[in-house]
C-alpha positions in Angstrom: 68.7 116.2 82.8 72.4 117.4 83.2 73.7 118.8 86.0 74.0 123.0 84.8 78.0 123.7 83.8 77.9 126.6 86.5 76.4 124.5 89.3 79.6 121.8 88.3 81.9 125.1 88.3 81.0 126.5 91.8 81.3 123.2 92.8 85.3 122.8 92.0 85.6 126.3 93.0 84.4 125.4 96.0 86.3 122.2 97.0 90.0 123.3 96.0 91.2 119.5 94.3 94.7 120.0 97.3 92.6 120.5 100.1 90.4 117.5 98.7 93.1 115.3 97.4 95.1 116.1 100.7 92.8 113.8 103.2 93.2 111.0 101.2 97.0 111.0 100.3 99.9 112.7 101.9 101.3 115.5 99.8 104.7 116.4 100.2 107.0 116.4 97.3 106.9 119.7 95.3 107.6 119.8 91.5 107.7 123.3 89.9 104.1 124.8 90.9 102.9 120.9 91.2 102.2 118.7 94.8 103.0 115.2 94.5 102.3 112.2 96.4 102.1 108.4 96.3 99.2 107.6 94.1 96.0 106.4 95.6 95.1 104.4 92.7 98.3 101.9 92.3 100.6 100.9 94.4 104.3 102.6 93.9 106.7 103.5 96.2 108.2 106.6 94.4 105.6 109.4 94.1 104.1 110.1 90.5 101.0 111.2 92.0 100.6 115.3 91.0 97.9 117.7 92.0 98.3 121.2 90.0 96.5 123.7 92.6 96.7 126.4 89.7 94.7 124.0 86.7 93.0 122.6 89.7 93.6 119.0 88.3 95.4 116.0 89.6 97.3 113.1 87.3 99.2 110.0 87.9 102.4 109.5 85.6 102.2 106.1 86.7 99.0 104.7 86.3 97.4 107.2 84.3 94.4 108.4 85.9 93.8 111.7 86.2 91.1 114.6 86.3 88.8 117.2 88.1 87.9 117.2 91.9 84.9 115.6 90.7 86.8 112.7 88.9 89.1 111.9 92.0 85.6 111.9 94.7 84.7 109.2 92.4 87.6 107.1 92.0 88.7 107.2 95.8 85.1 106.8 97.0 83.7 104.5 93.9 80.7 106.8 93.2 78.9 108.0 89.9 79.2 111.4 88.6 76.2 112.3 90.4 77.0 111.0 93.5 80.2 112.7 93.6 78.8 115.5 92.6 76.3 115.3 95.8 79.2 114.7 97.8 81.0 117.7 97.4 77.8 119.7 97.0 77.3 118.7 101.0 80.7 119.1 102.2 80.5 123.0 101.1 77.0 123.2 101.9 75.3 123.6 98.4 72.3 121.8 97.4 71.9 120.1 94.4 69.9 121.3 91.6 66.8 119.7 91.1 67.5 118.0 87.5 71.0 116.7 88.9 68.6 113.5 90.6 70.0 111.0 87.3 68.8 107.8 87.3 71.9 105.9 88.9 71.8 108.0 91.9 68.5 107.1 92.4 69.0 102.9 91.6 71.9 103.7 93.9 70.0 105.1 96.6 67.0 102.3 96.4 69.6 99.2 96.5 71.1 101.6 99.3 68.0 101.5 101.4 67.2 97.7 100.1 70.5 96.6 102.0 69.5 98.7 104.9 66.1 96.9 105.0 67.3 93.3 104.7 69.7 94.3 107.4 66.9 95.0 109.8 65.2 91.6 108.6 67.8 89.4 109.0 68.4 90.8 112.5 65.0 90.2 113.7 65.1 86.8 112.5 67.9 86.2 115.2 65.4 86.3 117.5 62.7 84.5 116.2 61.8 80.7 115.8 63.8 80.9 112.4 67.1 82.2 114.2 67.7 79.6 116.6 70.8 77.3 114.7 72.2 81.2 114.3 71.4 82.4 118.2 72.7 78.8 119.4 75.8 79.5 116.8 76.2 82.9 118.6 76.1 81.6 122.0 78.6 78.8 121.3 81.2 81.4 119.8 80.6 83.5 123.1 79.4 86.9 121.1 77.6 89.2 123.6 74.5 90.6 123.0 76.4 93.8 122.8 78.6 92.8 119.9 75.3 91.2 117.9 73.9 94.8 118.2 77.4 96.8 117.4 77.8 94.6 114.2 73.9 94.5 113.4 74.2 90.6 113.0 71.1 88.3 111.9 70.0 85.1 110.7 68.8 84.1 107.3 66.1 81.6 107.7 66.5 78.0 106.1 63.8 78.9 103.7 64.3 79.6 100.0 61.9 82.9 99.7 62.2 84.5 103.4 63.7 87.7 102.3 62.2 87.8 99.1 58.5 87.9 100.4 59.6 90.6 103.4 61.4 92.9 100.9 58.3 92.6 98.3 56.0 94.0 101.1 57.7 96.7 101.0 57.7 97.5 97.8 61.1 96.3 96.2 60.8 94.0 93.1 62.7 90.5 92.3 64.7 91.9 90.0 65.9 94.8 92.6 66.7 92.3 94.9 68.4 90.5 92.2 70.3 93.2 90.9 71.4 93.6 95.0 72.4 90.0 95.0 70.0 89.3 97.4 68.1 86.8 95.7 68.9 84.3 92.3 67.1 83.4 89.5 65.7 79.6 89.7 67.2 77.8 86.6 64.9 76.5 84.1 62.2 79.3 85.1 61.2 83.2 85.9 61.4 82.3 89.4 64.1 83.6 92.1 65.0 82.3 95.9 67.1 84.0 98.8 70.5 84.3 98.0 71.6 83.3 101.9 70.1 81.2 103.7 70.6 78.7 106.6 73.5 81.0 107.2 75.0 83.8 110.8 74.8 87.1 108.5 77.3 89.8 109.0 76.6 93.0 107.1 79.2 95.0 105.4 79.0 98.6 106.4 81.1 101.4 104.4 83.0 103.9 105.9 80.0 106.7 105.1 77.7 104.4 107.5 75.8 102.6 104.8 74.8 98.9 104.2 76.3 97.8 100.8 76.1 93.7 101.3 76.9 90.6 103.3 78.8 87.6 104.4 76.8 84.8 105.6 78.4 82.2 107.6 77.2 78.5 107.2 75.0 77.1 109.8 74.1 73.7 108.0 76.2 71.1 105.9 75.5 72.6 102.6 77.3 75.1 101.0 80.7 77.1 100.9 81.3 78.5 104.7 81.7 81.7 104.0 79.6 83.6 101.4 79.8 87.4 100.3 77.2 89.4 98.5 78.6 89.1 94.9 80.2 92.8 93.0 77.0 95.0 92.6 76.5 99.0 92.3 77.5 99.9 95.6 79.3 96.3 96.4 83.1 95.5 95.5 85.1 92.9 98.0 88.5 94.6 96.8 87.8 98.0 97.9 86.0 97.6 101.5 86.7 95.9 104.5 84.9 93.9 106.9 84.3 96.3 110.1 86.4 99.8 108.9 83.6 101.3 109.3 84.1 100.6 113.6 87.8 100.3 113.3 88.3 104.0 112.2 86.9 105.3 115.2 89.5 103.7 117.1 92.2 105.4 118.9 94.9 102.7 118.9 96.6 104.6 116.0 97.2 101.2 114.1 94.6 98.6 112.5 95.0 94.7 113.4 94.3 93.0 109.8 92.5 89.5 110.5 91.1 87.0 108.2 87.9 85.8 109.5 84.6 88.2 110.7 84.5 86.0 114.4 88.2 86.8 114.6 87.0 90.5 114.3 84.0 90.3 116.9 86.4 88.6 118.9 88.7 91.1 119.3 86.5 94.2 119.6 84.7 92.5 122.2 87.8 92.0 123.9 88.3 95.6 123.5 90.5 95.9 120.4 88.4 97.9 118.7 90.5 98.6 115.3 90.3 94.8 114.0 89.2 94.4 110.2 89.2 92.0 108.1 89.1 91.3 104.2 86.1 89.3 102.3 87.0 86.1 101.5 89.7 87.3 99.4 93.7 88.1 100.0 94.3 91.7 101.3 94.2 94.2 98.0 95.6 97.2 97.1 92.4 98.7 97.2 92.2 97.9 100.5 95.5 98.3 101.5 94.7 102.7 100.4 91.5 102.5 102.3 93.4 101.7 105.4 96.4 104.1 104.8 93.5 107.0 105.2 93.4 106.6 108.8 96.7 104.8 110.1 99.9 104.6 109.4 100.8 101.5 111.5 98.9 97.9 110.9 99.6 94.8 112.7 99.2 91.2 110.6 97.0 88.9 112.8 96.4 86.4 110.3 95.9 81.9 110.9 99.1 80.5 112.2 99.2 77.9 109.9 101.1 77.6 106.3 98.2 79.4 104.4 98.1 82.3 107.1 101.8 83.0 106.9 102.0 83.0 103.4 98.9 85.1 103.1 100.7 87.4 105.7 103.9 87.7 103.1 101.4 89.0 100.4 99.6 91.5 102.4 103.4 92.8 103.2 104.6 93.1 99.9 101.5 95.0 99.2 101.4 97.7 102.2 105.4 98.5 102.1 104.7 99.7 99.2 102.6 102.5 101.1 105.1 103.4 103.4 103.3 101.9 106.4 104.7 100.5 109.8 103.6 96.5 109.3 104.2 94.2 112.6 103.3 90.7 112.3 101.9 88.6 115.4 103.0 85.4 115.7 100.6 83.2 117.2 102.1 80.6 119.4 99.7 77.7 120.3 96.4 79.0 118.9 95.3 78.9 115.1 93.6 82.7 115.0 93.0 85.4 117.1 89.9 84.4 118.3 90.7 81.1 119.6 94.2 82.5 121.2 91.9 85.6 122.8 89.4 82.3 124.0 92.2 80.5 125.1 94.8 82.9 127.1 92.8 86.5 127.3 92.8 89.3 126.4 95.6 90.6 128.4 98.0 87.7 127.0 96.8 89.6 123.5 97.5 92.6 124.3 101.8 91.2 125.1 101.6 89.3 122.2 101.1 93.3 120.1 103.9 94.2 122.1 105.9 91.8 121.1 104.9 91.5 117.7 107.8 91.4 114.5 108.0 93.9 111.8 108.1 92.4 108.9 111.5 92.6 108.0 111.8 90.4 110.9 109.3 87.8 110.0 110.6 87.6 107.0 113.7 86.8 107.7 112.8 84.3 110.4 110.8 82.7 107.6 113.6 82.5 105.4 115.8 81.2 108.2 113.3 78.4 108.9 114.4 76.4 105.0 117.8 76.6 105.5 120.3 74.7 107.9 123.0 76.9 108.3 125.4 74.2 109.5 125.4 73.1 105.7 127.9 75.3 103.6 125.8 75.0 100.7 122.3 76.1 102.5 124.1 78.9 104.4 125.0 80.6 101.3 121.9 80.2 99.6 120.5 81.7 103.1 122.9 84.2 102.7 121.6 85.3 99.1 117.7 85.1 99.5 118.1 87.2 102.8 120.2 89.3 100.9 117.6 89.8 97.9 115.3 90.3 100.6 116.9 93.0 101.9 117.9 95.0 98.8 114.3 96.0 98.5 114.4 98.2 101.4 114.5 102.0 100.7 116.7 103.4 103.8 120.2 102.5 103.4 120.1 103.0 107.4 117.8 99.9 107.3 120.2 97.8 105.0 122.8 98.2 106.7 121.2 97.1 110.1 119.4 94.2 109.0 122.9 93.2 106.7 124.9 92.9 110.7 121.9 90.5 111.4 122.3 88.2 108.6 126.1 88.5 109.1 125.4 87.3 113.0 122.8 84.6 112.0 125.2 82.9 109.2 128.9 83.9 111.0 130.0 85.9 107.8 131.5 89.6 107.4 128.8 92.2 107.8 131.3 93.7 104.7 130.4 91.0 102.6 126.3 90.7 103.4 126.2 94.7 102.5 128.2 94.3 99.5 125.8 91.1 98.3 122.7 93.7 99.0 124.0 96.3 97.1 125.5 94.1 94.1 121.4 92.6 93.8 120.3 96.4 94.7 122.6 97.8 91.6 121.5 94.8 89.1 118.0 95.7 90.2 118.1 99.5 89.3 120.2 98.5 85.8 117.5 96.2 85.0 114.4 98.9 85.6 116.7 101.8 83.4 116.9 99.6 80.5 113.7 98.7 80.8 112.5 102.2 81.1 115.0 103.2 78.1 113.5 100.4 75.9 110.0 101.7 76.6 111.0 105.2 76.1 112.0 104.0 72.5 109.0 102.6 72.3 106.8 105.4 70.3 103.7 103.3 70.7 103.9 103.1 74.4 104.3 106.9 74.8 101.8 108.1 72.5 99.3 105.6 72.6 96.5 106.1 75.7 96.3 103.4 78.3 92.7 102.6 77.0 92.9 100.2 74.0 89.4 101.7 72.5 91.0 104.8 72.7 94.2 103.8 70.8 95.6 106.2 67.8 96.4 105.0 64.5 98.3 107.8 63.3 100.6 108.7 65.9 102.0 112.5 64.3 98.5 113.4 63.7 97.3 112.2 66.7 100.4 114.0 68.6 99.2 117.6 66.8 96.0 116.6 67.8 96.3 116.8 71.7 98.1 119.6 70.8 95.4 121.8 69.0 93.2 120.2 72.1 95.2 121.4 74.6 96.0 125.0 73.3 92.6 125.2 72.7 91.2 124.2 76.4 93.3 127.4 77.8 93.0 130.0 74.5 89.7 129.7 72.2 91.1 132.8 70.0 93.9 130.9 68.8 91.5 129.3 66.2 90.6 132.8 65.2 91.6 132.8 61.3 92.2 128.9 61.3 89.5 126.3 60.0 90.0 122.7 61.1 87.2 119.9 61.3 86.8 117.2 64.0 86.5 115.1 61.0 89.9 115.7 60.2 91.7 114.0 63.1 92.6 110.6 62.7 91.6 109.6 66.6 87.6 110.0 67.3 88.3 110.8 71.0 90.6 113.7 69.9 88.0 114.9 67.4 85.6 114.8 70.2 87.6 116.7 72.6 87.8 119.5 70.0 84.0 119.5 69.1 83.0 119.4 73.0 86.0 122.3 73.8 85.1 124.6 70.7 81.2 124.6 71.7 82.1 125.6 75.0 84.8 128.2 74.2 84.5 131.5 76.0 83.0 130.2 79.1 85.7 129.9 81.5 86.6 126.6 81.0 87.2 123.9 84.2 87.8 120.5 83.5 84.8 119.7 86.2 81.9 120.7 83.7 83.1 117.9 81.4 82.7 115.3 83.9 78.8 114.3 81.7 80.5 114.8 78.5 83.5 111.9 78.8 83.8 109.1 80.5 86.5 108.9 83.3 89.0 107.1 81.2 88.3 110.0 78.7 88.6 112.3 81.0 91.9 110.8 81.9 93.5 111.1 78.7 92.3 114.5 77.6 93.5 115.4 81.6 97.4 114.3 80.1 96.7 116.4 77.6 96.0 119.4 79.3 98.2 119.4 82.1 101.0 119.8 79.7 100.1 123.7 79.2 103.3 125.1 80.6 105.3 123.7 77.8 103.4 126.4 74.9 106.3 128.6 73.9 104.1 130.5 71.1 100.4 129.6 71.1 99.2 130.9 67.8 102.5 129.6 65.7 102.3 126.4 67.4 98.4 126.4 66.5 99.7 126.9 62.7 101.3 124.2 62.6 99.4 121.5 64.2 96.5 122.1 62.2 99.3 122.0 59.1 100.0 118.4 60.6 96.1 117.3 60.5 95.6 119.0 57.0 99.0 116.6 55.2 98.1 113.7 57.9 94.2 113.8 56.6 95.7 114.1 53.0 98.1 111.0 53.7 101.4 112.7 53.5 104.5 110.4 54.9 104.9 110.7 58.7 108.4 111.7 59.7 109.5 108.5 61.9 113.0 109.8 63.0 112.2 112.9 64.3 108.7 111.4 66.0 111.1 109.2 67.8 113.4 111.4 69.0 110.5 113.4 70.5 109.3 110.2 71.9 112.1 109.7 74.1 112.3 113.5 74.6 108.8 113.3 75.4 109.3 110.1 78.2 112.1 111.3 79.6 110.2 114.4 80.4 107.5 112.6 81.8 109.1 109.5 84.0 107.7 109.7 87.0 106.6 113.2 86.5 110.0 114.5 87.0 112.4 116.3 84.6 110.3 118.8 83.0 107.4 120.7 84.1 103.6 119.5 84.5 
């Protein structure tokens, strides 16, 4: 059964989308009656992020997203409607209606409690005869008994149905376990075996405390080292990290980004407690966000060698991007954190943070490193990737700074280093305005919706569509005297928006009690549609004439292509960035 339209209503009223919004991204920049911020959901480094207190919605003019309270719980936290729902229901102390338990909170909750269980077995097993390559594993590494229990580590036995048996005594099925990627399907039959096994098991704990998977760590010959739990319902390597759920507890005020899970033990055993570290995959974007909710600072500790500082160059050009502090540790004589801590101690760690490089630093020592300046020809082509390097950076402050450094390290004119950073700066911004004017041109880029299943065919129809939509969302009586059928627009997801609006018409509408009705990427689009309300001049003429539009378009009457492109560049310019007109 639904959840009731008034429950989803005292919901939003109850969770204002700012205050919401507001612990997850930094709100600063005012537009009109608009917040803005840099968007949670891509990474930009000019805000296009906007939260409209009044409509209580929220929209990115860069990557699109957009929608109610309800909408942005489940993007930032990756949780069904009904999930999100619950979660807002218990942060303002409401309980939720009995016919709001839908069936993919409830497979949520059971692979939820699944993980939790094979936790607990796999820790046992530690322990026991079947645990002794992982306990003798843990002993070499020098992981305390403290740290096993902290990080809930176990062993999965060298057997192919361990798990499966112990989880089917208590009631779970193959195929749950299965679905949990706990367990695969034999090939060439109906049968399934354990997922990990032979293998040190590190479980992956959220930020909200629960178990959502694994990474197993080979004990034997056979096999990839490392192995995580594959994507599942409540499992995605790109938007969690190994140990966050510790690390922001941590007072440090920064987070020390490693690559391996023993790194990570390592160092909170050594007392630097806000270590994380990605699963088996290069730092994300995702990831990158979920970090930027608790610090503003994060040190680079990744493998000294080639791969490590390469990897550390890609994790930087993601998290400038967030406007965070990012040292990088270089690790002199070791190959990771864990063998430098083994190695030197953890006070020797602890100077080597101190010391540690931003990364405008590193990366121009690493540029330094392929050139020999005493060559003409390799100091200038020093000269212009440091340069291009650079450009990049935001405060002219900065540019300037870093432009006497280059001019020390290569014996030039600090004049001439700025002037090469600003020449590649100003080719840089020429090259993003054409680009942006040649989109803006473009009328299928600013009509069409992101979502190629949602894409019009008939663009002036579909224009006077969102626009009967959206007068309609704020003023039912504007169809009073009018008569228009869904199955007169040209774009399905437009017709639907009108049939869902008109039957609720009169009720106070809030885009939260649609959340059932669309899916998210619908509720994105008809969220750009809406948010546009402060440009209606005169609601009832401009009613008139969009339906007139529908009626000829429906009728095949010839679409007017000049002046639908000078609105399209109207429209775009209006739009960029969410700047330049109001939202």
């Amino acid at each position: 059964m639904p959840i009731p339209e008034s429950f989803l209503q005292e919901i939003s009223d109850r969770n204002d989308i700012t205050d919401i919004v507001s612990g997850y991204v930094k709100l600063t920049k005012k537009s009109g009656s608009n917040l803005f911020g840099v968007c949670p959901f891509h990474s930009e480094k000019t805000p296009s992020f906007s939260v409209a207190t009044d409509k209580q919605i929220y929209h990115c003019f860069g990557c699109g997203k957009g929608g109610s309270v309800i909408n942005f719980i489940m993007e930032i936290e990756n949780l069904a409607f009904h999930d999100a729902v619950e979660f807002l229901a218990r942060r303002s102390g409401l309980t939720m209606p009995d016919d709001g338990d839908g069936p993919s909170r409830r497979t949520r909750e059971r692979m939820l409690e699944l993980n939790r269980e094979a936790a607990r077995f796999f820790f046992s097993c530690l322990n026991s005869p079947g645990g002794a390559r992982a306990q003798s594993y843990v002993s070499r590494r020098g992981i305390s008994p403290t740290m096993v229990k902290s990080f809930g580590l176990g062993a999965a036995p060298n057997e192919w149905d361990a798990l499966i048996c112990e989880m089917r005594k208590k009631g779970f099925s193959s195929k749950e376990l299965f679905d949990a990627g706990l367990a695969r399907k034999r090939q060439g039959s109906d049968g399934f075996y354990d997922t990990f096994r032979d293998r040190l098991m590190f479980p992956v704990i959220d930020i909200r405390g629960n178990v959502i998977g694994f990474s197993g760590r080979l004990l034997g010959e056979d096999g990839p080292k490392y192995m995580n739990s594959p994507e599942t319902l409540v499992f995605s390597k790109s938007r969690n990290l190994f140990a966050m759920n510790l690390a922001k507890k941590s007072k440090k005020g920064y987070i020390i980004l490693v690559e391996g899970n023993i790194d990570v033990v390592s160092l909170h055993q050594a007392g630097f407690d806000s270590a994380v570290a990605s699963l088996g995959t290069a730092l994300t974007a995702e990831q990158a966000r979920l970090i930027s909710r608790y610090v503003g600072e994060i040190v680079i500790a990744y493998d000294s060698d080639e791969a490590g500082k390469k990897a550390a160059q890609r994790a930087v050009g993601i998290l400038e991007k967030l406007d965070m502090k990012v040292r990088i540790l270089n690790m002199q004589g070791a190959k990771d954190p864990d063998e430098f801590i083994k190695d030197k101690g953890a006070d020797a760690f602890a100077n080597l943070l101190e010391k540690s490089e931003n990364h405008v630093e590193f990366s121009l020592a690493s540029i330094l490193k392929k050139y020999d300046l005493s060559v003409d020809e390799q100091r200038v082509l020093y000269l212009k990737e440091a340069a291009a390097s650079i450009s990049a950076l935001p405060s002219t402050v900065e540019r300037e700074v870093y432009a006497m450094r280059i001019a020390e390290t290569s014996s030039v004119s600090p004049r001439v280093v700025l002037e090469e950073i600003e020449r590649i700066r100003s080719g840089k911004i020429s090259a993003a305005k054409k680009q942006f004017e040649k989109q803006a041109m473009n009328i299928s880029t600013v009509y069409q919706p992101r979502e190629k299943s949602m894409r019009y065919e008939n663009e002036r129809s579909a224009l006077a569509e969102e626009g009967v939509v959206r007068l309609l969302f704020y003023d039912s009586s504007l169809m009073r005297g009018h008569e228009l059928y869904s199955s007169e627009f040209s774009s399905p997801v437009l017709g639907r928006f009108f049939d869902v609006i008109l039957s609720k018409a009169g009720v106070g509408l809030s885009l939260a009690a649609f959340g059932e009705d669309f899916s998210k990427e619908e509720i994105a689009l008809l969220t750009s549609i809406i948010q546009k309300s402060d440009l209606i001049k005169n609601g009832k003429k401009e009613m008139g004439d969009y339906i007139d539009i529908i009626k000829a378009e429906s009728r095949g009457a010839p679409m007017d292509d000049d002046s639908l492109k000078a609105f399209a560049m109207q429209k775009r310019l209006e739009e960029n960035k969410g700047y330049g007109g109001k939202t």
